[in-house]
C-alpha positions as CSV (number, residue, x, y, z in Angstrom):
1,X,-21.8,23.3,-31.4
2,X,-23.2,26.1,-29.1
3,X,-20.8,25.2,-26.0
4,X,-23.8,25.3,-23.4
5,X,-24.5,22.4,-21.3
6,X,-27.8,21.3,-20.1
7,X,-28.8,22.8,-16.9
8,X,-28.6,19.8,-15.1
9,X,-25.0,20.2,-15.9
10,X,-24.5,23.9,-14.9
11,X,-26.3,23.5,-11.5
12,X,-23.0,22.6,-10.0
13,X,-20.4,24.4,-13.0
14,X,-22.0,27.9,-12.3
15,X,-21.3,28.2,-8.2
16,X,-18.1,26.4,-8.3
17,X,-17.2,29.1,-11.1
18,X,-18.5,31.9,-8.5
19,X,-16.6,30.1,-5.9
20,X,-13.4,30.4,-7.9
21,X,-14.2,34.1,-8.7
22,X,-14.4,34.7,-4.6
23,X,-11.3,32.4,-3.5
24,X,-9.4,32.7,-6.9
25,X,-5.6,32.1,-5.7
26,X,-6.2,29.6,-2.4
27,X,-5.0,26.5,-3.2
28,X,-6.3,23.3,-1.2
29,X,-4.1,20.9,1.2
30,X,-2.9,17.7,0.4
31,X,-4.5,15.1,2.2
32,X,-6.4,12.0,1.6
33,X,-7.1,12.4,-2.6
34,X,-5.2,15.7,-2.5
35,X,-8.5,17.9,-1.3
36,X,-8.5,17.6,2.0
37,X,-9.5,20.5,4.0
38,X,-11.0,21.8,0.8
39,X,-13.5,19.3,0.0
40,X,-17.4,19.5,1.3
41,X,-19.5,16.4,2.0
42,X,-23.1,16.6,0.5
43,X,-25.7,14.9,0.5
44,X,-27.0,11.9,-2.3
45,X,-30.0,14.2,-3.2
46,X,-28.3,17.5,-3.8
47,X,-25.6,15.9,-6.0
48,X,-24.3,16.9,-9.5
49,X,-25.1,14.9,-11.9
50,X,-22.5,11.8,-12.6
51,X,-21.7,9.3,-14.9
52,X,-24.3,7.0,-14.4
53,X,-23.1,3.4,-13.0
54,X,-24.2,0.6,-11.0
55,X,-22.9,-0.6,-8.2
56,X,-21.2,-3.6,-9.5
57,X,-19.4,-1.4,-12.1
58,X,-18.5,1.4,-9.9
59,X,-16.1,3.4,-10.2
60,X,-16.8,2.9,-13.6
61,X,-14.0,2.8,-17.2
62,X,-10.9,4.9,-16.4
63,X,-11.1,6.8,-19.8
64,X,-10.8,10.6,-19.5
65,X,-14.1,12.0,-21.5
66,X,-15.0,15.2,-22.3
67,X,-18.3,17.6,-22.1
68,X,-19.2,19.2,-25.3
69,X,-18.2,22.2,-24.0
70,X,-15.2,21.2,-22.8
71,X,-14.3,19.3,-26.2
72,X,-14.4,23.0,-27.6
73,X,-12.1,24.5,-25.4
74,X,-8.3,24.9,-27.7
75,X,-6.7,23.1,-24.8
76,X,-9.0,20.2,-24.9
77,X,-6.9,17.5,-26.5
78,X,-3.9,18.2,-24.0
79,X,-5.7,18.7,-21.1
80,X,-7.4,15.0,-21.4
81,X,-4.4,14.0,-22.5
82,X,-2.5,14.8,-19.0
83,X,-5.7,13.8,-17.1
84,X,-5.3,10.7,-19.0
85,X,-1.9,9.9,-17.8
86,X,-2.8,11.6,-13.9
87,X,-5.8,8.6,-13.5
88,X,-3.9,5.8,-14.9
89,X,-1.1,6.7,-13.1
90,X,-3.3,6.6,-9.6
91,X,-5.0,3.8,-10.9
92,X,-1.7,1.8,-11.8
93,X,0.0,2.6,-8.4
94,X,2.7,4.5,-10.9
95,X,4.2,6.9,-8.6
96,X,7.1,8.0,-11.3
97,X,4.0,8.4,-13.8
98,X,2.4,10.7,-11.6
99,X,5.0,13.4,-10.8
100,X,5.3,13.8,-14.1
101,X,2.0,15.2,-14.5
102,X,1.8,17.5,-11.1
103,X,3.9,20.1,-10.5
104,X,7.6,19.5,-8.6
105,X,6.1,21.1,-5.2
106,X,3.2,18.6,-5.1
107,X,5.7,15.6,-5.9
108,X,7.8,17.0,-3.1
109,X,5.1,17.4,-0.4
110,X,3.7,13.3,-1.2
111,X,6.8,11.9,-1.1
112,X,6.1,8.1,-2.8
113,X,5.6,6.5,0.8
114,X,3.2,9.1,1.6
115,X,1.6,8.7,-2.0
116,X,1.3,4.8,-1.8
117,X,-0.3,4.9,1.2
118,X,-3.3,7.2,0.2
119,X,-3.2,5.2,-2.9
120,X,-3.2,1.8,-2.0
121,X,-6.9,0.9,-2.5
122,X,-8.1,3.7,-4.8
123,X,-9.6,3.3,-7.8
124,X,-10.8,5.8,-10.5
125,X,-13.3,5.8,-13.0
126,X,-16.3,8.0,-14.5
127,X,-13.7,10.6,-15.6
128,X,-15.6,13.8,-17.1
129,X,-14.0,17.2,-17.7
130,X,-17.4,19.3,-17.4
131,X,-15.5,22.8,-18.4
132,X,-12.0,24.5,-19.0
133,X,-11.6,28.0,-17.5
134,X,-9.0,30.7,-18.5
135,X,-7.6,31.8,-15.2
136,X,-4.7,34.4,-14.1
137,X,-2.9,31.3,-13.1
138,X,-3.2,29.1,-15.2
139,X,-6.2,27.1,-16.9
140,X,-8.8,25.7,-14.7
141,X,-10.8,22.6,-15.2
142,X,-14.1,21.4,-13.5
143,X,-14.3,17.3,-13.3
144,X,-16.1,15.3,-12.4
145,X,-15.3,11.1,-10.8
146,X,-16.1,8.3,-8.8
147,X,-13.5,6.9,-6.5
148,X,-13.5,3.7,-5.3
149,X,-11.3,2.9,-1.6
150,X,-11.3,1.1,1.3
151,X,-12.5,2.4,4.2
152,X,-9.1,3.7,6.1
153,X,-8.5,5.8,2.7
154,X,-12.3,7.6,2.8
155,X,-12.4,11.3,2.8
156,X,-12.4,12.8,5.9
157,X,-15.4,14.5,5.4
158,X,-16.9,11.1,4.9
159,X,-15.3,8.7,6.9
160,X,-16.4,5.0,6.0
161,X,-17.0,5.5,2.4
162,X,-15.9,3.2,0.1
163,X,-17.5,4.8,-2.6
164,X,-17.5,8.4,-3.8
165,X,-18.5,10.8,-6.1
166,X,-16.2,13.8,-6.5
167,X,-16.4,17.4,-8.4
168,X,-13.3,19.1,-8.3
169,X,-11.5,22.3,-10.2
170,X,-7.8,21.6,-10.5
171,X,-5.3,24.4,-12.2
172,X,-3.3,23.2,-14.8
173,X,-0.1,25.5,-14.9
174,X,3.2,25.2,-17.3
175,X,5.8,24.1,-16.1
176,X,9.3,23.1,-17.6
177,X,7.6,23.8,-20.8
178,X,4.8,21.2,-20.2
179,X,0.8,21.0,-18.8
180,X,0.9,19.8,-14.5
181,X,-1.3,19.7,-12.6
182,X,-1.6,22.2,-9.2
183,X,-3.1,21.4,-6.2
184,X,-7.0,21.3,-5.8
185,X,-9.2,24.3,-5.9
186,X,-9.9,25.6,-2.0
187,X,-13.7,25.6,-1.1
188,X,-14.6,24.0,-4.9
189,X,-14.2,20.4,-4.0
190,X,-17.5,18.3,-3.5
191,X,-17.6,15.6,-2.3
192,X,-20.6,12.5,-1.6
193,X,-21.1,8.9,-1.0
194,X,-22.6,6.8,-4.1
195,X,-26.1,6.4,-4.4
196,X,-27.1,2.6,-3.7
197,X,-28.2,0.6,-6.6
């Protein structure tokens, strides 16, 4: 196992990465799925690559996968392991399941109201961890998803969607002796509507 991914793959890895380097520290707002004034609509055509679904399937199985690169990080077991238990929770409207896999700050700033209201019509699916980072802070990992909502819970960058396609770095921290999650990565969250089809 070399640990490089196909190019197609690091087209998006490599200037988040240089993002990170640049803004390394900033931590992105809560807001509608928790990226809010750090996520950027683009468009279909510039898009990283995704798990590839239809749209009948969409957003795809909620099973946490890994890149090969990824898979050979030493963390990779417990860091799908917590992403694991993050998506189902979301996915399973499991507030008490999901502050137990983000840090106490983020379950104190989305109080449970606040939480099943961004929540209620989300669905998550065509998990991929594309690369773990060593950070100063912590470990960061690059994802990859599709989200599935109703239209009053679309981005704000891209109001109306029911369907989107997300690339996100979070920063997984200790805390109390166990893996959560921080907030979102300022400025490295992509965002774009699903492709038709």
């Amino acid at each position: 196992m070399n640990g490089r991914q196909p190019a197609s793959q690091r087209a998006w890895v490599l200037p988040a990465l240089a993002v990170l380097v640049i803004g390394a520290g900033a931590v992105a707002g809560l807001g509608v799925r928790e990226f809010g004034t750090g996520a950027t609509a683009i468009g279909p055509t510039t898009s990283p690559p995704s798990l590839t679904t239809t749209a009948g399937e969409r957003p795809g199985p909620g099973i946490v996968q890994l890149s090969q690169d990824a898979t050979a990080h030493p963390q990779a077991d417990a860091i799908r392991s917590l992403l694991q238990r993050h998506f189902d929770a979301i996915n399973n409207r499991d507030y008490a399941a999901w502050t137990s896999t983000v840090v106490s700050r983020r379950s104190r700033e989305m109080p449970e109201p606040t939480w099943q209201a961004d929540y209620v019509s989300t669905r998550d699916g065509s998990i991929l961890v594309r690369r773990i980072e060593p950070s100063p802070d912590g470990t960061i990992v690059l994802l990859s998803f599709t989200s599935t909502q109703d239209e009053a819970q679309a981005p704000a960058s891209l109001p109306g969607s029911t369907c989107t396609n997300w690339w996100v770095s979070y920063r997984v921290v200790v805390e109390r002796g166990q893996p959560r999650i921080d907030a979102g990565i300022r400025h490295t969250s992509l965002n774009a509507n699903c492709a038709s089809g």
